[in-house]
mmCIF file as gemmi writes it, N, C-alpha and C atoms, coordinates in Angstrom:
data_model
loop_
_atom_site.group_PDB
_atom_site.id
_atom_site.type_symbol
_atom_site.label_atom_id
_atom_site.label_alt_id
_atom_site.label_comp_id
_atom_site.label_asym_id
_atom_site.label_entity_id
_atom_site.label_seq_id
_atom_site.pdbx_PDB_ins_code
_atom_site.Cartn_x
_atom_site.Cartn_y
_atom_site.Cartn_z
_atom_site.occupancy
_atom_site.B_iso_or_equiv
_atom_site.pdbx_formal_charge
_atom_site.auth_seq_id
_atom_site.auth_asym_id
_atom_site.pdbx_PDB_model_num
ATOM 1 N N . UNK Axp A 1 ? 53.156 84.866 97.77 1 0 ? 1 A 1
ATOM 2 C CA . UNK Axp A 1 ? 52.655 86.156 97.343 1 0 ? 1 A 1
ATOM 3 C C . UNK Axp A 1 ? 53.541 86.746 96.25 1 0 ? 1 A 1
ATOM 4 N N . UNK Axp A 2 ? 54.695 86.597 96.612 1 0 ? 2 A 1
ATOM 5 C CA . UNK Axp A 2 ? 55.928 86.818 95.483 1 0 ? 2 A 1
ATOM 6 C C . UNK Axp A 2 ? 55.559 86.601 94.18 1 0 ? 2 A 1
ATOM 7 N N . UNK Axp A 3 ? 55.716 85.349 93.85 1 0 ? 3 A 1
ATOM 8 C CA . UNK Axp A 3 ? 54.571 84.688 92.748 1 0 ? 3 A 1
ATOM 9 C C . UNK Axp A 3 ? 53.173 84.623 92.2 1 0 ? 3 A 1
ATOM 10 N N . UNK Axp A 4 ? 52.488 84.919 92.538 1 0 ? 4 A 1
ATOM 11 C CA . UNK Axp A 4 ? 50.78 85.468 92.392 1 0 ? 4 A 1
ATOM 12 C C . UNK Axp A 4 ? 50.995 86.641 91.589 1 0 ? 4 A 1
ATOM 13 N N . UNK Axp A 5 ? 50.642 86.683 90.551 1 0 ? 5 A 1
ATOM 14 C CA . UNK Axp A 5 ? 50.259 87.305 88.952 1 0 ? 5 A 1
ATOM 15 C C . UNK Axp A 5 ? 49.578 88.647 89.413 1 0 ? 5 A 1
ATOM 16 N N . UNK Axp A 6 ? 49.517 89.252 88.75 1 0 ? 6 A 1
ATOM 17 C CA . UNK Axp A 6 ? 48.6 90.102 89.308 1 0 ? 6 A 1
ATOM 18 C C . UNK Axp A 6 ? 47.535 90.548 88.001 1 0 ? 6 A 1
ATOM 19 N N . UNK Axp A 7 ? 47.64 90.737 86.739 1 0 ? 7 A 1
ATOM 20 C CA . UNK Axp A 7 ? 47.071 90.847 85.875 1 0 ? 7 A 1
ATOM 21 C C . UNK Axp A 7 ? 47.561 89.621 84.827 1 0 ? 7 A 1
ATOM 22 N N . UNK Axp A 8 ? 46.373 89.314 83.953 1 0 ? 8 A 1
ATOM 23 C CA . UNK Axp A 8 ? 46.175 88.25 82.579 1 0 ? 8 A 1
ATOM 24 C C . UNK Axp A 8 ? 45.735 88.955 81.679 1 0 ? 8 A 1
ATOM 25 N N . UNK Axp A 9 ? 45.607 88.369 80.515 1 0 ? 9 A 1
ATOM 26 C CA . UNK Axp A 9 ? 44.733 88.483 79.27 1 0 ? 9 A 1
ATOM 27 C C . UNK Axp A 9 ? 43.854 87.463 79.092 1 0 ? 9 A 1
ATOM 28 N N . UNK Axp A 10 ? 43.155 87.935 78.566 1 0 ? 10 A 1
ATOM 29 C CA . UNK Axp A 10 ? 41.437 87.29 77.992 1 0 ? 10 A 1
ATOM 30 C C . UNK Axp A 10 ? 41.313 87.382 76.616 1 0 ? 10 A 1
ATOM 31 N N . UNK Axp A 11 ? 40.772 86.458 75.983 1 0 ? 11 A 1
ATOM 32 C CA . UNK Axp A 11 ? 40.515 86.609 74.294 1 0 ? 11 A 1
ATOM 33 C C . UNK Axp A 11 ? 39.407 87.44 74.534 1 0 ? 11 A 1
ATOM 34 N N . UNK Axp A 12 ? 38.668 88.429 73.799 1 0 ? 12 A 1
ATOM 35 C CA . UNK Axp A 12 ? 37.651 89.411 73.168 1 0 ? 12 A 1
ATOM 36 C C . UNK Axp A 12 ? 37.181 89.108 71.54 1 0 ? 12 A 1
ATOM 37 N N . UNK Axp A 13 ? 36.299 88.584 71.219 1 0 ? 13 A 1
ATOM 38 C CA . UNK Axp A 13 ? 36.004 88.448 70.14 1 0 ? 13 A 1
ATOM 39 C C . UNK Axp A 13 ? 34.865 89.724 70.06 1 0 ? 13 A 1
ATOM 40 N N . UNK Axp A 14 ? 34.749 90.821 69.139 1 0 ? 14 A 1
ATOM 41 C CA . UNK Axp A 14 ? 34.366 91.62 68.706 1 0 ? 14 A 1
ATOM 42 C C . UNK Axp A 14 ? 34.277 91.752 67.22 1 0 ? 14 A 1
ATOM 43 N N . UNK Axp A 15 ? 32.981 91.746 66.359 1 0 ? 15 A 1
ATOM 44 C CA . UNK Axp A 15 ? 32.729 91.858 65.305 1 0 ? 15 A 1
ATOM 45 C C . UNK Axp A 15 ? 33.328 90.953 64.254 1 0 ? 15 A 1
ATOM 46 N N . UNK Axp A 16 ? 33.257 89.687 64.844 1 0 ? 16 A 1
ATOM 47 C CA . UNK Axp A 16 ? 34.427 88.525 64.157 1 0 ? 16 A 1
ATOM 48 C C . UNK Axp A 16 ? 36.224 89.006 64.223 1 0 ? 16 A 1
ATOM 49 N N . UNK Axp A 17 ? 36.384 89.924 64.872 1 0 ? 17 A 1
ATOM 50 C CA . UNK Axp A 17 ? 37.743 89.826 65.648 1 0 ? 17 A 1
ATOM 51 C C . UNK Axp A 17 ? 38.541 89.75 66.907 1 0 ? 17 A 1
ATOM 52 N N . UNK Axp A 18 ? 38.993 89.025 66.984 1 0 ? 18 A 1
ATOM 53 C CA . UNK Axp A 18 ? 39.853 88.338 67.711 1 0 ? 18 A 1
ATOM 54 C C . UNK Axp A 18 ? 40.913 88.94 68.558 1 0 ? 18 A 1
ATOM 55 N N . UNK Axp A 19 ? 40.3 89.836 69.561 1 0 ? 19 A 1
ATOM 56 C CA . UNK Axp A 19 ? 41.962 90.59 70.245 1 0 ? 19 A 1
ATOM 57 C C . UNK Axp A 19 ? 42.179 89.924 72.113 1 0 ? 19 A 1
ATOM 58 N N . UNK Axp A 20 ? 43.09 90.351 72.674 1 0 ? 20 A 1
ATOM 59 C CA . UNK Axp A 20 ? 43.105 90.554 74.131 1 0 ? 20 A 1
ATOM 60 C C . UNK Axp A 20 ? 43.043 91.453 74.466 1 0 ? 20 A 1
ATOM 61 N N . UNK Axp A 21 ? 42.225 91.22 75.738 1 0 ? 21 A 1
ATOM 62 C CA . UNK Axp A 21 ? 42.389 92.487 76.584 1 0 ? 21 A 1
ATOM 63 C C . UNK Axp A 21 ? 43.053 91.881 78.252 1 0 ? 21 A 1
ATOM 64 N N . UNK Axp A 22 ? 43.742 92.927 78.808 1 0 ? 22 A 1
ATOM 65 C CA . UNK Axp A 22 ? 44.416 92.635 80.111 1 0 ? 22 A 1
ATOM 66 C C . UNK Axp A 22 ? 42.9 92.845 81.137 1 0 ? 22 A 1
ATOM 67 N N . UNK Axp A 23 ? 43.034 91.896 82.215 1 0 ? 23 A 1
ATOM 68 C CA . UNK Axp A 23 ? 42.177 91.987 83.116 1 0 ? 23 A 1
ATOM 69 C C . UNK Axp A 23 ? 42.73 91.688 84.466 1 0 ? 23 A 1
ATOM 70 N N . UNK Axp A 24 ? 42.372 92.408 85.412 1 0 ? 24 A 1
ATOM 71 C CA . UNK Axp A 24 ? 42.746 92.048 86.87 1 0 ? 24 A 1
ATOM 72 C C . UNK Axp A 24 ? 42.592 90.372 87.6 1 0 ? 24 A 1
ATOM 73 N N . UNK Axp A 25 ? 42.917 89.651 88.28 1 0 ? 25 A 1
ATOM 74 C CA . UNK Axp A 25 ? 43.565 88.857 88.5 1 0 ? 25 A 1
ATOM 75 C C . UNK Axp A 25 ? 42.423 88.296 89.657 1 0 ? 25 A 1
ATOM 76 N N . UNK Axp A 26 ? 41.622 87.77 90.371 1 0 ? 26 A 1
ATOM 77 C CA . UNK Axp A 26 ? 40.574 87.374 91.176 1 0 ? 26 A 1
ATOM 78 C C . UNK Axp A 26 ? 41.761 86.591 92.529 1 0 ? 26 A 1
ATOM 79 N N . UNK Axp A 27 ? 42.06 86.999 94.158 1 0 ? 27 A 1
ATOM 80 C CA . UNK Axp A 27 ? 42.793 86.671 95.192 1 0 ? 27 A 1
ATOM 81 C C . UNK Axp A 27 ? 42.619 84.973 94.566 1 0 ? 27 A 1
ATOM 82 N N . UNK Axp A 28 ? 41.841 84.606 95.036 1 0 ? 28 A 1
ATOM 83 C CA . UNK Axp A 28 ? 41.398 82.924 94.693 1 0 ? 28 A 1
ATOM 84 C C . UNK Axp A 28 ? 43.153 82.443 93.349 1 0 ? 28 A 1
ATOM 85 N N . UNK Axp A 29 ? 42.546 83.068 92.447 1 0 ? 29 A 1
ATOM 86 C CA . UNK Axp A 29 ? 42.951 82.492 91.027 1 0 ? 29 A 1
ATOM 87 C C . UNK Axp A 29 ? 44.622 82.842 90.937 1 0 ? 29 A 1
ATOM 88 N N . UNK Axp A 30 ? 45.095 84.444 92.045 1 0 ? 30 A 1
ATOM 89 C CA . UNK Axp A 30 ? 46.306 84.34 92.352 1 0 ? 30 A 1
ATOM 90 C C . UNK Axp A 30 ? 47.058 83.455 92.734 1 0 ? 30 A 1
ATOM 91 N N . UNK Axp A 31 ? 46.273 82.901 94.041 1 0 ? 31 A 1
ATOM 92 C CA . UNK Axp A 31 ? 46.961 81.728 94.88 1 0 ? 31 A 1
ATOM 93 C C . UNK Axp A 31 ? 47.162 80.444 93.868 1 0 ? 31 A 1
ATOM 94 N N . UNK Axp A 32 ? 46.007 80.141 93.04 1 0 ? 32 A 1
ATOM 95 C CA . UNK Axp A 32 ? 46.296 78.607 92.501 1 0 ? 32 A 1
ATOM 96 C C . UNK Axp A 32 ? 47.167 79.128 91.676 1 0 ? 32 A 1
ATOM 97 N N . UNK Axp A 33 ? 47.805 80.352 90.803 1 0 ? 33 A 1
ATOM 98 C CA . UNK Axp A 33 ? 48.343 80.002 89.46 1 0 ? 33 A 1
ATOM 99 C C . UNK Axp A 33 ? 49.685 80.07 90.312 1 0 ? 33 A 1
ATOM 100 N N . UNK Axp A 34 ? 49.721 80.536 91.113 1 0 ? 34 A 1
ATOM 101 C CA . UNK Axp A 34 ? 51.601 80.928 92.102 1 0 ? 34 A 1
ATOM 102 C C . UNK Axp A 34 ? 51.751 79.236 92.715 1 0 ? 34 A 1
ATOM 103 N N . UNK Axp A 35 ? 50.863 78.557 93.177 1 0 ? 35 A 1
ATOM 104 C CA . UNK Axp A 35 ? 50.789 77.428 93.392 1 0 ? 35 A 1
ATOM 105 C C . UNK Axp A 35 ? 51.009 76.509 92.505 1 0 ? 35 A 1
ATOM 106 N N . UNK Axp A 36 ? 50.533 76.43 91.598 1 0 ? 36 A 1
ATOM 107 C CA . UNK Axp A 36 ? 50.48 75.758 90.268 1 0 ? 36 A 1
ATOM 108 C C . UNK Axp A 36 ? 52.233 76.124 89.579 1 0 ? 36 A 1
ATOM 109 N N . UNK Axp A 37 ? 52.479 77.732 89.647 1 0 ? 37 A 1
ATOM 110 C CA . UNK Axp A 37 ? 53.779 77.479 89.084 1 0 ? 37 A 1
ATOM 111 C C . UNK Axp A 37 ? 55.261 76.872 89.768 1 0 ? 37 A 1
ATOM 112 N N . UNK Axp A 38 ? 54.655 77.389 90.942 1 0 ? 38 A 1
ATOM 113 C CA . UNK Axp A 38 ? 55.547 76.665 92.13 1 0 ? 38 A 1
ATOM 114 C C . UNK Axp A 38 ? 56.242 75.075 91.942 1 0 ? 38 A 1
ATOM 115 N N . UNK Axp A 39 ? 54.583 74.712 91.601 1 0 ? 39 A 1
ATOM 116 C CA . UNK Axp A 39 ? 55.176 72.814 91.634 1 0 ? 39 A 1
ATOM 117 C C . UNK Axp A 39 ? 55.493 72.416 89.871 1 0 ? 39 A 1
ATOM 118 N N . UNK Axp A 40 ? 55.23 73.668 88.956 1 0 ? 40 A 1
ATOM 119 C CA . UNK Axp A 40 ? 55.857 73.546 87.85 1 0 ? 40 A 1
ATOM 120 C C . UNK Axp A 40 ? 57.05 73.654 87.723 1 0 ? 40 A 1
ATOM 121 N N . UNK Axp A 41 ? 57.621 74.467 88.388 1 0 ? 41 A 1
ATOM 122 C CA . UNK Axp A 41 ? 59.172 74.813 88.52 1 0 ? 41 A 1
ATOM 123 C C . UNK Axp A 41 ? 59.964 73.924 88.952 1 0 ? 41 A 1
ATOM 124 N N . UNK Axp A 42 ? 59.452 73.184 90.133 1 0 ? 42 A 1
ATOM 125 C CA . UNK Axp A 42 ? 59.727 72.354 91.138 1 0 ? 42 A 1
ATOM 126 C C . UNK Axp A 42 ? 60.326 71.39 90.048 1 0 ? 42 A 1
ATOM 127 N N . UNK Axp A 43 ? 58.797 70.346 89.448 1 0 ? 43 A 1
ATOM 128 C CA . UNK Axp A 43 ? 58.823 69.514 88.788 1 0 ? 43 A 1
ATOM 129 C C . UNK Axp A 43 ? 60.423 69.418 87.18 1 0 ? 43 A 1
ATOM 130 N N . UNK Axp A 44 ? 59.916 70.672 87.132 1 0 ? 44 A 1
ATOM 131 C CA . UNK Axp A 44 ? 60.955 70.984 86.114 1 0 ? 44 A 1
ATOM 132 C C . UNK Axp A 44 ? 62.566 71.199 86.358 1 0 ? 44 A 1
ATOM 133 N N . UNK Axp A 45 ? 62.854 71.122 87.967 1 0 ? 45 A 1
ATOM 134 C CA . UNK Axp A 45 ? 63.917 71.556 88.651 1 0 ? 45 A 1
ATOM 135 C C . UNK Axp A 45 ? 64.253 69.939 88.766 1 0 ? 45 A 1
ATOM 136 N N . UNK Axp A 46 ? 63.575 68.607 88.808 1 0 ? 46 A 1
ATOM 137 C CA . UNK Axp A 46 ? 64.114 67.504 88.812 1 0 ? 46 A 1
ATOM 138 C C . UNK Axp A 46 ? 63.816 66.565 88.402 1 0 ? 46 A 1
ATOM 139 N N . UNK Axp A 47 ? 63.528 66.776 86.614 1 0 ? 47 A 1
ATOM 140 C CA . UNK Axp A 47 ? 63.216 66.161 86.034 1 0 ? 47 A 1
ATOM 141 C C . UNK Axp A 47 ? 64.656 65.619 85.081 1 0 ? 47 A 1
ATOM 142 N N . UNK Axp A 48 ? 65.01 64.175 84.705 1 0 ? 48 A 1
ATOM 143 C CA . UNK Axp A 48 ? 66.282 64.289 84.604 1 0 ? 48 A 1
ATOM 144 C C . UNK Axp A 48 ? 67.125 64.869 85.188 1 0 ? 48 A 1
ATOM 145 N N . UNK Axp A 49 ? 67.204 65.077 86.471 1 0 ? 49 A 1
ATOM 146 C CA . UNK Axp A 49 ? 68.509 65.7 87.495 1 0 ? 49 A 1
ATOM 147 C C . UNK Axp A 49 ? 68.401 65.078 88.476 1 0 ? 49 A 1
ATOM 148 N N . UNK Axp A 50 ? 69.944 64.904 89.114 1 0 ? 50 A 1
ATOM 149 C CA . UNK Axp A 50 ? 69.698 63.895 90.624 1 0 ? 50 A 1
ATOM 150 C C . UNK Axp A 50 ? 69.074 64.677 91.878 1 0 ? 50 A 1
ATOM 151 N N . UNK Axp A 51 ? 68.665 65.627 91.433 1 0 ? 51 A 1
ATOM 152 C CA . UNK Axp A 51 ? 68.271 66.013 92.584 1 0 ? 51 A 1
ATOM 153 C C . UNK Axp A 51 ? 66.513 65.243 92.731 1 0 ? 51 A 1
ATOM 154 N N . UNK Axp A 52 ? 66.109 65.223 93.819 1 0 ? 52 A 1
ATOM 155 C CA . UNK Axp A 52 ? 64.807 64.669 94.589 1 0 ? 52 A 1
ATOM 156 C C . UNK Axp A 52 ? 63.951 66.097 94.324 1 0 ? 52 A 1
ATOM 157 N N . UNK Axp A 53 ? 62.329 65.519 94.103 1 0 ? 53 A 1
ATOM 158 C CA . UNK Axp A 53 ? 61.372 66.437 93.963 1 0 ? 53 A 1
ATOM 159 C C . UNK Axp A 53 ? 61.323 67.598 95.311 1 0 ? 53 A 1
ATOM 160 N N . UNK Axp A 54 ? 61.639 66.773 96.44 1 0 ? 54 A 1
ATOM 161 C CA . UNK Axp A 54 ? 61.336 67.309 97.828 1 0 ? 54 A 1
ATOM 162 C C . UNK Axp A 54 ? 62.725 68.924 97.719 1 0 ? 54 A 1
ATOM 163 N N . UNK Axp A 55 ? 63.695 68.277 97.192 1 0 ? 55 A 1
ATOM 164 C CA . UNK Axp A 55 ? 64.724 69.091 97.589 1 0 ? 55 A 1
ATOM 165 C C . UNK Axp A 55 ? 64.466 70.317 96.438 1 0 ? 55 A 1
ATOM 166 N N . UNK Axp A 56 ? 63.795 70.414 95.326 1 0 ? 56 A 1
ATOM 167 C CA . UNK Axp A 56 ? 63.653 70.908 94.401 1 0 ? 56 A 1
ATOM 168 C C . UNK Axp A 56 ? 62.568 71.934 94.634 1 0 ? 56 A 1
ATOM 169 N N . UNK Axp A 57 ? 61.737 70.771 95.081 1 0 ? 57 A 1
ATOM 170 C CA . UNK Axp A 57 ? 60.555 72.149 95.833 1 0 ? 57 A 1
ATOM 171 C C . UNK Axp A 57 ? 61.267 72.834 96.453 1 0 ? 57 A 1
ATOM 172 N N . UNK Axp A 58 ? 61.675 72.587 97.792 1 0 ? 58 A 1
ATOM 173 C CA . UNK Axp A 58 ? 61.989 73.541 98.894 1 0 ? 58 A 1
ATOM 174 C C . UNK Axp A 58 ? 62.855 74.672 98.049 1 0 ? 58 A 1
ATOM 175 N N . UNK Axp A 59 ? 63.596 74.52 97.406 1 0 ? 59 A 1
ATOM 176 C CA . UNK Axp A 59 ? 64.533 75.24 96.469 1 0 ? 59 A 1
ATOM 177 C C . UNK Axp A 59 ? 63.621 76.376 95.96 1 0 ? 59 A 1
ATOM 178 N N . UNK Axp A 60 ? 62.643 75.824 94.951 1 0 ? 60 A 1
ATOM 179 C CA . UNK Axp A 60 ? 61.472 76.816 94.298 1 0 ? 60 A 1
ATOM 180 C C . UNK Axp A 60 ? 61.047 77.915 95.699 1 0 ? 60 A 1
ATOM 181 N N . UNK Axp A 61 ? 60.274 77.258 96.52 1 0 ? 61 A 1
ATOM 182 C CA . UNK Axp A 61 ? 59.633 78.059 97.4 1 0 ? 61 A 1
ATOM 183 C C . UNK Axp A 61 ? 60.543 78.913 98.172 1 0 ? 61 A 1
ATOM 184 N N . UNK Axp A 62 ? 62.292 78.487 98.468 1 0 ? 62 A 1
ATOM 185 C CA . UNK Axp A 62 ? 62.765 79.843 99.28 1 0 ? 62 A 1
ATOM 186 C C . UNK Axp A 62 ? 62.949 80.614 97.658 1 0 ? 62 A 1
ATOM 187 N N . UNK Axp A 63 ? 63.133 79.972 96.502 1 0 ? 63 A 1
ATOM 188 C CA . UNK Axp A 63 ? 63.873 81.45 96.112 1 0 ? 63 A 1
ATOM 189 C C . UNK Axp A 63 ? 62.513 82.302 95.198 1 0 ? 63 A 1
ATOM 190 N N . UNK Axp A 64 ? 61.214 81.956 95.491 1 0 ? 64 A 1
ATOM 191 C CA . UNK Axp A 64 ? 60.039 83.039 95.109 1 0 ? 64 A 1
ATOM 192 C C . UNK Axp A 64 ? 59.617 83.514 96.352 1 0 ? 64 A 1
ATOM 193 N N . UNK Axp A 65 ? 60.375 82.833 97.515 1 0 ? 65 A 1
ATOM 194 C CA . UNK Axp A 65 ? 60.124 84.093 98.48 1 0 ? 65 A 1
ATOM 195 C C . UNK Axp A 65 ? 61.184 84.975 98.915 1 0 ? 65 A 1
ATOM 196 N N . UNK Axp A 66 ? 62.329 84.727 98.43 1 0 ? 66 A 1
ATOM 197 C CA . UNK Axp A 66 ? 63.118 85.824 97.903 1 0 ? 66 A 1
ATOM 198 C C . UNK Axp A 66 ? 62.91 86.609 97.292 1 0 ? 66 A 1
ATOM 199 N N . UNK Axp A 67 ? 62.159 86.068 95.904 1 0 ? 67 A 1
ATOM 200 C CA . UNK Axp A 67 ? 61.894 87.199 94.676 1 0 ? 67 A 1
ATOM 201 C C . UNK Axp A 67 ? 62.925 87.192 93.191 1 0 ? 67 A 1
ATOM 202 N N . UNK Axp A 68 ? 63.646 85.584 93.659 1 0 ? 68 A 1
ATOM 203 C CA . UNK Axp A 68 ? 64.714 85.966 92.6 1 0 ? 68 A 1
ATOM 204 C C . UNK Axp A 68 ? 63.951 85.852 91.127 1 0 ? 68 A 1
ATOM 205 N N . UNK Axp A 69 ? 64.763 86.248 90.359 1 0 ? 69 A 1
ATOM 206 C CA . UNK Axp A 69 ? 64.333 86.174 89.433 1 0 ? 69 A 1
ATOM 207 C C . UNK Axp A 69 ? 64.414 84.559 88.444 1 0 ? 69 A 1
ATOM 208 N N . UNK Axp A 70 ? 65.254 84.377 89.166 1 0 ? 70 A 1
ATOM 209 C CA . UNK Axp A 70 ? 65.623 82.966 88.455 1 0 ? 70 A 1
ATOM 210 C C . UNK Axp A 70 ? 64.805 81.92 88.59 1 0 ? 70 A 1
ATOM 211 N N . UNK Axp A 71 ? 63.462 82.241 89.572 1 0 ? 71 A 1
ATOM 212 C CA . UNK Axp A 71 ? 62.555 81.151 90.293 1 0 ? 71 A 1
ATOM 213 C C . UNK Axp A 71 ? 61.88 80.826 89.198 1 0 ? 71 A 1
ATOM 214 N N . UNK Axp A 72 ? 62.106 80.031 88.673 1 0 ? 72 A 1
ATOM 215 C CA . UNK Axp A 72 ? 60.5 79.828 87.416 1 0 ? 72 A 1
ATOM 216 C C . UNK Axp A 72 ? 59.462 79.973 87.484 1 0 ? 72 A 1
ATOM 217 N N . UNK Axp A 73 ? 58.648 80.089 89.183 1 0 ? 73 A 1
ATOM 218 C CA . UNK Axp A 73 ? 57.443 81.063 89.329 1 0 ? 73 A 1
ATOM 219 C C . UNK Axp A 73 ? 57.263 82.232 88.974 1 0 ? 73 A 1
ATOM 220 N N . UNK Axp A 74 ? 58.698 83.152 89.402 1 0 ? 74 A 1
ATOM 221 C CA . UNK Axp A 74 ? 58.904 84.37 89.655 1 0 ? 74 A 1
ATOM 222 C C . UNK Axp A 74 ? 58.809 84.615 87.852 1 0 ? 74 A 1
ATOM 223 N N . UNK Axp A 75 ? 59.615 84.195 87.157 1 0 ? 75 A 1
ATOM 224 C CA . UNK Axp A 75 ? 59.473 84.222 85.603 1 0 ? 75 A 1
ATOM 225 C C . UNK Axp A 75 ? 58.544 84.321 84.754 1 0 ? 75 A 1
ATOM 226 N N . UNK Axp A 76 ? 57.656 83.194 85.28 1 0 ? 76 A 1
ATOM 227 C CA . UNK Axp A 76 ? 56.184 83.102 84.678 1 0 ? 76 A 1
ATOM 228 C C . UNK Axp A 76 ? 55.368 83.914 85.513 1 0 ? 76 A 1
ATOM 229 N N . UNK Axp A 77 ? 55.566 84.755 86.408 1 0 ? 77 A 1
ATOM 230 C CA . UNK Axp A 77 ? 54.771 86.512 86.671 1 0 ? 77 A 1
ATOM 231 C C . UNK Axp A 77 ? 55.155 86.952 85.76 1 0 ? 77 A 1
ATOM 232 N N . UNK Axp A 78 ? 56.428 87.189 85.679 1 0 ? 78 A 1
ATOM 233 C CA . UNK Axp A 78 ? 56.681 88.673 84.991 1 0 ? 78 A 1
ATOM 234 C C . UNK Axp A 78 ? 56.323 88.219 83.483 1 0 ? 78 A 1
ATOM 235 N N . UNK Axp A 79 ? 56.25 87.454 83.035 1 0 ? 79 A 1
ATOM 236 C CA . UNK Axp A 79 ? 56.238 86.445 81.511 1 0 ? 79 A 1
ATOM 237 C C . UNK Axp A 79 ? 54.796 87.211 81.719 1 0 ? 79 A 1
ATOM 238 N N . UNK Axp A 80 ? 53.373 86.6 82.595 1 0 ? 80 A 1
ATOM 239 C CA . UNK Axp A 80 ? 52.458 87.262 82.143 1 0 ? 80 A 1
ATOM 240 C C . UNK Axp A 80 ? 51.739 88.396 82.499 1 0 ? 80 A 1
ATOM 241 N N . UNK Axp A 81 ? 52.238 89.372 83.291 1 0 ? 81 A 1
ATOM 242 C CA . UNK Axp A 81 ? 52.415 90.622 83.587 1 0 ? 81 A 1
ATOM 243 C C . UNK Axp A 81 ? 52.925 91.329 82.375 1 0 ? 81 A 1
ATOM 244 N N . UNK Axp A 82 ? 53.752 90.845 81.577 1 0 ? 82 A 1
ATOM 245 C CA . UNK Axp A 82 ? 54.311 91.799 79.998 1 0 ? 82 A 1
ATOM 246 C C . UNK Axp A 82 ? 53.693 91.467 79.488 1 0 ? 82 A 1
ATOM 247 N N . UNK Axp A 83 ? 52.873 90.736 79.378 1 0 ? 83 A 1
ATOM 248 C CA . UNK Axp A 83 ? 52.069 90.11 78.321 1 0 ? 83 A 1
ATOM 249 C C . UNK Axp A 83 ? 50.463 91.168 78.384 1 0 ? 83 A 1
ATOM 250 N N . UNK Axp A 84 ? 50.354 91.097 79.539 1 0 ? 84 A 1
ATOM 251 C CA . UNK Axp A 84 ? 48.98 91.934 80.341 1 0 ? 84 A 1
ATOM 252 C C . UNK Axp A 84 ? 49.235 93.306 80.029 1 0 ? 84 A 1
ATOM 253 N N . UNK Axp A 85 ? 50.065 94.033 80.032 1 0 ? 85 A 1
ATOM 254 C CA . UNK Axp A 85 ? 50.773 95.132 79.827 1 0 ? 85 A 1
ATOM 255 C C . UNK Axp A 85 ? 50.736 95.514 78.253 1 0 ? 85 A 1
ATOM 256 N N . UNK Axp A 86 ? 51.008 95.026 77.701 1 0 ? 86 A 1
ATOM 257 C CA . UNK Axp A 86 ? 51.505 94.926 76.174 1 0 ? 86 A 1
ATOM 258 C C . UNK Axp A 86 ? 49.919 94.865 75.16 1 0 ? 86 A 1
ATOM 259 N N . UNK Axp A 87 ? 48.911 94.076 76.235 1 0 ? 87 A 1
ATOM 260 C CA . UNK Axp A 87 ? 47.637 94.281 75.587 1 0 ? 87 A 1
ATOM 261 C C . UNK Axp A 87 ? 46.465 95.058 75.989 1 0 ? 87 A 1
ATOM 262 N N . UNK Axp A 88 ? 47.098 95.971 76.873 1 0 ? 88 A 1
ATOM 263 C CA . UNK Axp A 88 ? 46.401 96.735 77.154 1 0 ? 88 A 1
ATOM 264 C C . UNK Axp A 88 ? 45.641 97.942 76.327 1 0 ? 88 A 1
């Protein structure tokens, strides 16, 4: 839950231009993108490093249910939460 986005952006094409707009976030589409960044982080936590995928996950998942900031889930919220924000 830590991880689950809460707002995105959407392209808007209007009158042959091209903007975003921020839009609310569908429960469903929370879970896969917190899921999805989870095993991105993971993946990225032992890629070239001795550490094992298994130990890397578990790593990801306690520290976005901490909330740290350092979780690369937790990052890529707030990454597109400012982003959602900013095009509002």
């Amino acid at each position: 839950e830590n991880s689950a986005p809460r707002e995105d952006t959407t392209r808007i094409s209007y009158g042959g231009i091209l903007y975003y707009q921020a839009v609310d976030i569908s429960p469903v589409r929370r879970v896969d993108l917190a899921i999805r960044n989870i095993i991105l982080g993971a993946r990225r936590g032992s890629f070239k490093n001795p550490k094992p995928f298994h130990e890397a996950l578990a790593g990801e998942i306690i520290n976005a249910a901490d909330g740290d900031s350092k979780c690369f889930s937790i990052a890529r919220k707030d990454e597109l939460e400012k982003h959602a924000v900013a095009s509002r």
